[in-house]
C-alpha positions as CSV (number, residue, x, y, z in Angstrom):
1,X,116.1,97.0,99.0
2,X,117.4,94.0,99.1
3,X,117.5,93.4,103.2
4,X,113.9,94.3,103.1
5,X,113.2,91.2,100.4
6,X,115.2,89.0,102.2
7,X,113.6,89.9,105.8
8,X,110.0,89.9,104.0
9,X,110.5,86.5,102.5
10,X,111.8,84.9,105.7
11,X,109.0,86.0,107.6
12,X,106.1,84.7,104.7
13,X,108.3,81.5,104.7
14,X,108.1,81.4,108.4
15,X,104.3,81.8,108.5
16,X,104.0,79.4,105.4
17,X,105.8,76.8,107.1
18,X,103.8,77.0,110.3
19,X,100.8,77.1,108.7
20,X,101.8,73.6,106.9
21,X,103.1,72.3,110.4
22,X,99.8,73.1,111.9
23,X,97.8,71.9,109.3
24,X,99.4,68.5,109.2
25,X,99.5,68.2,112.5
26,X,95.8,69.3,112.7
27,X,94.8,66.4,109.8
28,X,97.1,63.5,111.8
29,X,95.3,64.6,114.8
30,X,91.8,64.0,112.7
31,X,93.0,60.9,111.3
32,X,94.3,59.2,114.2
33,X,91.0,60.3,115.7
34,X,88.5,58.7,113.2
35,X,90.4,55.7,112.4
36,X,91.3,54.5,115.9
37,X,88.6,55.9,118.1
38,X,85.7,56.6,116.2
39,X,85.6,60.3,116.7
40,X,85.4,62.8,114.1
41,X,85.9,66.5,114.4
42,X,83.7,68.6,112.4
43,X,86.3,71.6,112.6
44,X,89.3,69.9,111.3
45,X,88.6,69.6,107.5
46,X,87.4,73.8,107.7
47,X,90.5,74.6,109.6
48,X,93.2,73.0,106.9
49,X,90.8,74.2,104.0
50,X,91.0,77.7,105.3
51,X,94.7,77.5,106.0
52,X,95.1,75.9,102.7
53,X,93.7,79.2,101.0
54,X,96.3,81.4,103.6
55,X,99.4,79.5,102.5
56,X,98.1,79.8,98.6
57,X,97.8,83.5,99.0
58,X,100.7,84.3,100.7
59,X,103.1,80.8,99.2
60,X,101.8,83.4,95.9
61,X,103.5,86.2,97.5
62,X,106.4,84.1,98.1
63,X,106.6,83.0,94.8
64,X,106.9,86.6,93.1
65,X,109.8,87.3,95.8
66,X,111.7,84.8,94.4
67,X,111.0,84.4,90.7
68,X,109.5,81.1,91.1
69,X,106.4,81.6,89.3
70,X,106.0,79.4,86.3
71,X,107.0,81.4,82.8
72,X,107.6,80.0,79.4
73,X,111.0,80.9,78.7
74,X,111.3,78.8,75.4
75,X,111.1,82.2,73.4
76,X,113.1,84.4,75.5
77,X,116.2,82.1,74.7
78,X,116.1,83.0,71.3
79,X,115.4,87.0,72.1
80,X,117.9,89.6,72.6
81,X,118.6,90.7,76.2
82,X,117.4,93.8,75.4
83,X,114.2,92.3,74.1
84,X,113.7,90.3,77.4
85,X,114.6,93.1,79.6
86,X,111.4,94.5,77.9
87,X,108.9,91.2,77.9
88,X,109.8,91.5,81.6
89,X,108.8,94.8,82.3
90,X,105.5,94.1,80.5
91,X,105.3,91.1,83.0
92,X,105.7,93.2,85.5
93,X,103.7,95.4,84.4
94,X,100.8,93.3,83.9
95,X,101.1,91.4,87.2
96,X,101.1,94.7,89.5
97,X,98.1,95.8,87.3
98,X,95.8,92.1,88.5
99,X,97.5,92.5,92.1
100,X,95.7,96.1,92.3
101,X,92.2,94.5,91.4
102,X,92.8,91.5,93.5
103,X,93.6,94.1,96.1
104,X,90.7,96.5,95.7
105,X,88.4,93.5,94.8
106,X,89.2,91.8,98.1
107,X,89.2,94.6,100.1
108,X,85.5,94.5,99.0
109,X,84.9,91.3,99.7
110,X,86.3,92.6,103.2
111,X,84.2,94.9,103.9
112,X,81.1,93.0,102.7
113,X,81.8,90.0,104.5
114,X,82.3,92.5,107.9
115,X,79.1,94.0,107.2
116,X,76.8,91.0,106.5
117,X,78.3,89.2,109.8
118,X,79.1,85.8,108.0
119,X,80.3,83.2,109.7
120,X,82.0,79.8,109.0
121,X,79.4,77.0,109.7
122,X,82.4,75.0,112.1
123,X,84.4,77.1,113.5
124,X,82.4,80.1,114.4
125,X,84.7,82.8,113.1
126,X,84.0,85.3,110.9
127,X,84.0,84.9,107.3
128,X,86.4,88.1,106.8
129,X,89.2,86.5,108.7
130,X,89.1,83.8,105.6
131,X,89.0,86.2,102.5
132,X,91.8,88.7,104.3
133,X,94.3,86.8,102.7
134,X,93.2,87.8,99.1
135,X,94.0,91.7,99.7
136,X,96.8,90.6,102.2
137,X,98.2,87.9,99.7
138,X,98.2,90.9,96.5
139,X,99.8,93.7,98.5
140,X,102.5,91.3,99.8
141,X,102.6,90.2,96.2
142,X,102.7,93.6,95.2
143,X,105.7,94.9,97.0
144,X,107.6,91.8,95.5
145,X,106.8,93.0,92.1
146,X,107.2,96.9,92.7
147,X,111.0,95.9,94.1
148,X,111.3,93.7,91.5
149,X,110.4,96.5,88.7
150,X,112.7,98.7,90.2
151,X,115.7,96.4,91.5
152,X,118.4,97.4,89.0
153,X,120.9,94.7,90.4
154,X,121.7,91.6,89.5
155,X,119.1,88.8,89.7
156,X,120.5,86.1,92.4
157,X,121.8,83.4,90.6
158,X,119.8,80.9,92.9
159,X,117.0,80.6,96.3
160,X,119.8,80.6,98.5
161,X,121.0,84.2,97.8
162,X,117.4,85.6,98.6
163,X,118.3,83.9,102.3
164,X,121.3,85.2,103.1
């Protein structure tokens, strides 16, 4: 279970990375533009917003992969390990249950968006290619959490393990 986390995260970090290269690369391309030459694209700043919502979505996913997500731990150092084995299984817990509404929720929005014909006023696409990444980002998020639930083995003591 663990090759499959490993080969899961490199690929989100992969996509995440791209997507920041691009979208850098997209806003210098925009800012040399305006500044220098008086020419402003009207696509730019809807490209790098909707890319900004991707990489949230699936950085998210990311984040649950590698037990990066921010906790308050002040309490658990004064717990037993057998009382924060438990608070995090309730975690858990909890977080797979919001994944499966953010799931079914934006599956909705999915299929509503597909079915209306939206598009985004810039680019031309449609809408549904923008709100994918909320069912996408949750099942992604999803498996993390389910492997994490039922991962008895140790934690890795640091990122770099997870990239082995």
């Amino acid at each position: 279970m663990l090759a499959m986390k490993v080969w899961l995260i490199r690929i989100e970090g992969w996509f995440l990375g791209i997507s920041i290269l691009a979208a850098t690369f997209v806003l210098f391309i925009n800012i040399v533009l305006r500044y220098f030459f008086s020419a402003n694209t009207t696509w730019a700043e809807e490209l790098i917003r909707y890319m900004m919502i991707w990489i949230t979505f699936i950085g998210c996913s990311v984040c649950f992969g590698r037990g990066l997500h921010v906790g308050i731990d002040f309490f658990l150092e004064y717990m037993s390990e057998k009382w924060k084995k438990i608070i995090g299984y309730f975690v858990n817990f909890v977080s797979i249950i919001l994944m499966l509404f953010l799931i079914y929720y934006g599956t909705e929005l999915v299929l509503f968006s597909m079915n209306s014909g939206q598009i985004t006023p810039s680019l031309r696409i449609k809408m549904y290619w923008v709100y994918l990444c909320i069912p996408l980002g949750a099942t992604l998020s999803l498996i993390h959490l389910v492997m994490n639930l039922f991962d008895n083995r140790r934690k890795p003591e640091s990122i770099e393990e997870l990239q082995v």
